[in-house]
C-alpha positions as CSV (number, residue, x, y, z in Angstrom):
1,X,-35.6,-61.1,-90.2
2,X,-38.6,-59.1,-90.6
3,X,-40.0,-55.8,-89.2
4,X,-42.8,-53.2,-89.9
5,X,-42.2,-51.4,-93.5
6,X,-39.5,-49.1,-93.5
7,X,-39.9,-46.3,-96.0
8,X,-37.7,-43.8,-97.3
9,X,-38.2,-40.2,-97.6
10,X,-38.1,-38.3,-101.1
11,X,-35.6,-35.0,-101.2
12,X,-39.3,-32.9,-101.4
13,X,-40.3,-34.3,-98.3
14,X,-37.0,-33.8,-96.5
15,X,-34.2,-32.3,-96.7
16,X,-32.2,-35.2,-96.8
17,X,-33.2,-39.0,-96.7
18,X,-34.6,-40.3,-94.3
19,X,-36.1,-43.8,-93.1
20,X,-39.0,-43.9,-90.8
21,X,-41.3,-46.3,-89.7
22,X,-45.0,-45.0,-89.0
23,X,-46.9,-41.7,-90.5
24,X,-47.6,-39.2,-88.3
25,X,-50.5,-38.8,-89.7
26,X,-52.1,-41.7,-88.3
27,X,-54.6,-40.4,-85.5
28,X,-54.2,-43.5,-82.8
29,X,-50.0,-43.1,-83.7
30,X,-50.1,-39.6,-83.3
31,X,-51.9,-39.4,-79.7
32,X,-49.5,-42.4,-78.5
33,X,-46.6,-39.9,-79.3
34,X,-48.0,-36.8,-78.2
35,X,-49.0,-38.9,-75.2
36,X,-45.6,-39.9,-74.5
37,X,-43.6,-36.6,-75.6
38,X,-45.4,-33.7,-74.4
39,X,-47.5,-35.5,-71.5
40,X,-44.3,-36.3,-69.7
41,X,-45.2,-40.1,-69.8
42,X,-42.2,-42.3,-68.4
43,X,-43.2,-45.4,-70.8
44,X,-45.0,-46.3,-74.1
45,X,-45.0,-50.0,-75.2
46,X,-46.3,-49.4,-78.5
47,X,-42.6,-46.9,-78.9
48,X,-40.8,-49.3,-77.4
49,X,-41.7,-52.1,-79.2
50,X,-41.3,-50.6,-82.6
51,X,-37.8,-49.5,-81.3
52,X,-36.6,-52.8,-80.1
53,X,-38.2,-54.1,-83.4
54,X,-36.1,-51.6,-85.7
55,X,-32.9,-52.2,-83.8
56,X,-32.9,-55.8,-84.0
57,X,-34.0,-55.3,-87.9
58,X,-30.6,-52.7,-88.3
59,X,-28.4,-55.7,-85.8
60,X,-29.4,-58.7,-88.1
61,X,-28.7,-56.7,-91.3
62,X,-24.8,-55.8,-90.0
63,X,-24.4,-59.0,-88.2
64,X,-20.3,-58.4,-88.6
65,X,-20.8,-54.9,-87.5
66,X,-19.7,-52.8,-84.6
67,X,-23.1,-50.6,-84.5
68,X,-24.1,-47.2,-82.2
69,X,-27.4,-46.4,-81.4
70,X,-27.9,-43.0,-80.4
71,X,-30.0,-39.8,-81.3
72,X,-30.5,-36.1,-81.1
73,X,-30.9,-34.4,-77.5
74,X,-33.8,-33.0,-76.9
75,X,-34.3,-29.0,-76.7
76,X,-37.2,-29.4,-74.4
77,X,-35.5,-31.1,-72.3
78,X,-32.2,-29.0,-71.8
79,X,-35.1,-26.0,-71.5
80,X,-36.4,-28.1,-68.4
81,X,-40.0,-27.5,-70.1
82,X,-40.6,-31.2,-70.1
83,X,-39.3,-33.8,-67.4
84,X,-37.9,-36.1,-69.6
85,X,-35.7,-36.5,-72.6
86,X,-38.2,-38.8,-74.8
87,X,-36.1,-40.6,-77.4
88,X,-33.0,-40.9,-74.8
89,X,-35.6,-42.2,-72.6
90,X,-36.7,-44.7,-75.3
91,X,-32.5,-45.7,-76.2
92,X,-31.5,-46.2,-72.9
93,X,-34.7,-48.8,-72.6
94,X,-34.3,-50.2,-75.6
95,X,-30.3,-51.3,-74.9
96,X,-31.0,-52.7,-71.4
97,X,-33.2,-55.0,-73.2
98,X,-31.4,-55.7,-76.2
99,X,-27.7,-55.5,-74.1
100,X,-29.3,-58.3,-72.0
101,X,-29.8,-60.8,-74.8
102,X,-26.9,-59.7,-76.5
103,X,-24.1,-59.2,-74.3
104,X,-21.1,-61.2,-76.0
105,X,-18.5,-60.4,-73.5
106,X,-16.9,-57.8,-76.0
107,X,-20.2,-56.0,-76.5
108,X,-20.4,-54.8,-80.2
109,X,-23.7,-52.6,-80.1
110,X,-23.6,-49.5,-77.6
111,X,-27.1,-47.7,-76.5
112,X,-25.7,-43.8,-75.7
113,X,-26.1,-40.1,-75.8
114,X,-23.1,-39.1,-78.5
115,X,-24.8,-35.2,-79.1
116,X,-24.9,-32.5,-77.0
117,X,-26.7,-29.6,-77.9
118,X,-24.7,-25.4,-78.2
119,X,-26.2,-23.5,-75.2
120,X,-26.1,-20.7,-77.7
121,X,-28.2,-21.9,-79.8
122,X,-30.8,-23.6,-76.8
123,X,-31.0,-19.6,-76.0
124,X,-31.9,-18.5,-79.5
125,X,-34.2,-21.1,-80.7
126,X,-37.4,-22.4,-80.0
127,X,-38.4,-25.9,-79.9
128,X,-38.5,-27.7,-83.5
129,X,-42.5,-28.4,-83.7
130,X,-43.2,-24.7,-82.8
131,X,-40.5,-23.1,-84.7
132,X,-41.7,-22.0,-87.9
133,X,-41.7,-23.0,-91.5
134,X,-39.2,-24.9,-93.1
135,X,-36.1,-22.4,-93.9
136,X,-36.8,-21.4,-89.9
137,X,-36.3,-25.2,-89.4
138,X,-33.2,-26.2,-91.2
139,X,-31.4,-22.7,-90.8
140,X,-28.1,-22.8,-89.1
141,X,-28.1,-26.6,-88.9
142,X,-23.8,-26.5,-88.1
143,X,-24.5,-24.5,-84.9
144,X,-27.3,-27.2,-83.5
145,X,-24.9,-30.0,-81.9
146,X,-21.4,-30.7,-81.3
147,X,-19.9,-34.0,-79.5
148,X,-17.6,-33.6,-76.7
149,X,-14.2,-35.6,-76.3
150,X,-14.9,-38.4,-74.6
151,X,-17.9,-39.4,-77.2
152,X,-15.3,-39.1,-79.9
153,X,-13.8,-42.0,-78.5
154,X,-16.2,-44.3,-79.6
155,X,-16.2,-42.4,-83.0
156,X,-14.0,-45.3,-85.0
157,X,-13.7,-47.6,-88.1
158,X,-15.9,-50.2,-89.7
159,X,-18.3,-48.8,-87.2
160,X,-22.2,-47.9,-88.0
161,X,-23.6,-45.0,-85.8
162,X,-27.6,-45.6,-86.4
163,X,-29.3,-41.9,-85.5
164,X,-33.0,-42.5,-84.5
165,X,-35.2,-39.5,-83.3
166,X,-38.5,-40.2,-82.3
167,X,-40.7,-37.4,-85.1
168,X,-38.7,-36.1,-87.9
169,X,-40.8,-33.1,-90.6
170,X,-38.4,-31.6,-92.2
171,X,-35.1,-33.7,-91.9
172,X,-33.4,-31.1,-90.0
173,X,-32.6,-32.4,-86.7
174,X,-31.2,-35.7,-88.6
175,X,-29.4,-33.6,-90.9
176,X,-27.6,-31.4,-88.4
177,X,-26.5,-34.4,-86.5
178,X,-25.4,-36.4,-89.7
179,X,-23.1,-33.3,-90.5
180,X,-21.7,-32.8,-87.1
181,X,-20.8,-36.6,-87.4
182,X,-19.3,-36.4,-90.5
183,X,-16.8,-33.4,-89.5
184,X,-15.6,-35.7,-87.1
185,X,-14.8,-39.2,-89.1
186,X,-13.2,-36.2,-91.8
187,X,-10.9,-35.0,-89.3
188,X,-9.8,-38.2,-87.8
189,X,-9.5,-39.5,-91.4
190,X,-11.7,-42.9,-90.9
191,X,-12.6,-45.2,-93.2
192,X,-16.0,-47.5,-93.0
193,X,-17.9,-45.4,-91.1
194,X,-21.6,-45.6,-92.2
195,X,-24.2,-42.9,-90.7
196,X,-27.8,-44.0,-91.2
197,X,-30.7,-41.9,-90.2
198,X,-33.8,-43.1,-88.9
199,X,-37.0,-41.7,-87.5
200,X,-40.1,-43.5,-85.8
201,X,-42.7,-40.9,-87.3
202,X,-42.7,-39.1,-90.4
């Protein structure tokens, strides 16, 4: 099975790991996101595509696997200063078709929302890509997110929660997820869970 490249970010770039598919700096990639994300655009085939195409990479890789695709709420969104929450937008797409051509009777891969973002922290911060430098970024990444109880459910072992957001800089958004994740398969004392973090743009 083969997909476009998937690179891996360097601990300067990030800070923490990260794959991603497509630069950001790419001029025709960056207007198609910009397009979709700030113009509160309902649909992008090109995103689409390369999401269907990544998650059928992750699916044939962990064939035995039971997998979660989910990703980070958007802050924009919860603010009501954009109509739509893009990457939710483009998961909940990407499973009905995927779910369709999949479904197993005991479905194995799940499309959902697993974060939800402190309202204390939606009043304090700005959004990510007009938030400052890099410390102003990653600061006070265990306050970000939290997952409620009836997303913990689906929290169990031999499981791989896959976290895609659409433009990751800094790592940060990733990051705070991946922590608030961990907390949880700590506390429950699971084994084989795997969390794997994934951006379209870097």
């Amino acid at each position: 099975m083969k997909t476009k490249n998937i690179n891996l970010t360097t601990e300067k770039e990030t800070i923490i790991p990260i794959y991603y598919i497509d630069s950001y700096r790419d001029i025709a990639l960056k207007s198609i996101m910009q397009d979709y994300k700030f113009k509160n655009q309902h649909k992008s085939e090109h995103l689409l595509n390369t999401l269907i195409d990544l998650c059928v990479y992750i699916i044939y890789e962990n064939k035995d696997s039971n997998i979660i695709f989910t990703y980070p709420p958007s802050t924009m969104f919860y603010r009501k200063e954009k109509s739509i929450d893009s990457m939710g937008n483009l998961i909940h797409q990407a499973g009905k078709y995927l779910n369709f051509y999949w479904r197993q009777g005991k479905e194995r891969y799940y499309f959902k929302s697993m974060f939800s973002t402190n309202k204390k922290y939606l009043k304090n911060k700005k959004a990510q890509h007009i938030d400052g430098d890099r410390s102003a970024r990653t600061k006070n990444l265990d306050q970000r997110y939290y997952i409620n109880f009836w997303n913990r459910r689906h929290i169990k072992e031999n499981t791989i929660i896959i976290i895609i957001d659409d433009i990751s800089s800094t790592g940060g958004t990733l990051s705070a997820c991946k922590k608030t994740l961990e907390k949880i398969t700590q506390n429950k004392k699971l084994n084989n869970v795997e969390i794997l973090l994934y951006s379209l743009f870097h």
